[in-house]
N, C-alpha and C positions, 0 to 999 in steps of 0.2 A: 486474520483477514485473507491468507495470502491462500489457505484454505476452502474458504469459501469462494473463491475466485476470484477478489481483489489483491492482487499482490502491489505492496509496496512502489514506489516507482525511485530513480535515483533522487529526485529532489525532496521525496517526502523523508527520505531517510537522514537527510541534512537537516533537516528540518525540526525533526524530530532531535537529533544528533544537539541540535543548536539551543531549542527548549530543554533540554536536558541539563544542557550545561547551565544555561541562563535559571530553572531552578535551584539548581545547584551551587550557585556564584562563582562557577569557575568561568573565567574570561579569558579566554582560546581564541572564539569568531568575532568578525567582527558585526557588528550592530547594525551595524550601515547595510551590508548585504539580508542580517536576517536568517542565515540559514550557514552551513558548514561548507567547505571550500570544498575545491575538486581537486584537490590534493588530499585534503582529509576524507574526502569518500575511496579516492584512488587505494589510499592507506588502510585506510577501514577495511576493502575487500583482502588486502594482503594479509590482516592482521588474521580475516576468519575466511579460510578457504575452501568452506564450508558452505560459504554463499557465494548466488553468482548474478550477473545479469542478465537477461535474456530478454531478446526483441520477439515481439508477436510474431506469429506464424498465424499462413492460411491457415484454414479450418482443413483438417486431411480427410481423406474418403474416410475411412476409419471412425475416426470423431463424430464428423455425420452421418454416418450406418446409427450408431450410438447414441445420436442426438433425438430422442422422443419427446411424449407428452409428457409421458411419467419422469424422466429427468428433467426438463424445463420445469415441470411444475416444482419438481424438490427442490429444485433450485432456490423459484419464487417464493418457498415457503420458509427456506435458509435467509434469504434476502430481507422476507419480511419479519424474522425472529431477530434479525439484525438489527431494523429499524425502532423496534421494539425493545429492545435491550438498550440501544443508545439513546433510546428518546426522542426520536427522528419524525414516531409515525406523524402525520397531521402538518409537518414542518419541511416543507418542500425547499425554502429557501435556502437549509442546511443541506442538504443534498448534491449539490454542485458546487460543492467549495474551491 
């Protein structure tokens, strides 16, 4: 995702983190929240420091020199092979989960 321009956010990664486990039948989190603690995402980045977090940034001159037709549209055509592959297309109400 994080490729195509969706990168991950800190709670989808608890989240994810906390389905995991709840497949799994290991009981770590707790229920009640739903999602992984912020001591275990704290952890989690120590473990792999390899990843990192990072806040949006303006748009730089640069980027926008760079920003066209031809790349917007690749974009939209990434976007829509997205929707496609997940099963998405036709189903709007999945789309802003």
């Amino acid at each position: 995702m994080a490729q195509r321009g969706f990168p991950l956010t800190k709670r989808h990664v608890q989240q994810l983190a906390f389905e995991y486990a709840a497949q799994n039948k290991i009981s770590c989190f707790s229920q009640k929240a739903g999602h992984a603690g912020y001591y275990w995402f704290q952890n989690f980045l120590k473990r792999n420091p390899d990843l990192g977090v990072h806040k949006p940034e303006m748009l730089s001159a640069a980027r926008a020199a760079g920003l066209n037709k031809e790349v917007v549209s690749q974009w939209f055509e990434q976007y829509e092979n997205l929707l496609v592959q997940l099963g998405l297309v036709g189903i709007p109400s999945h789309l802003w989960i």
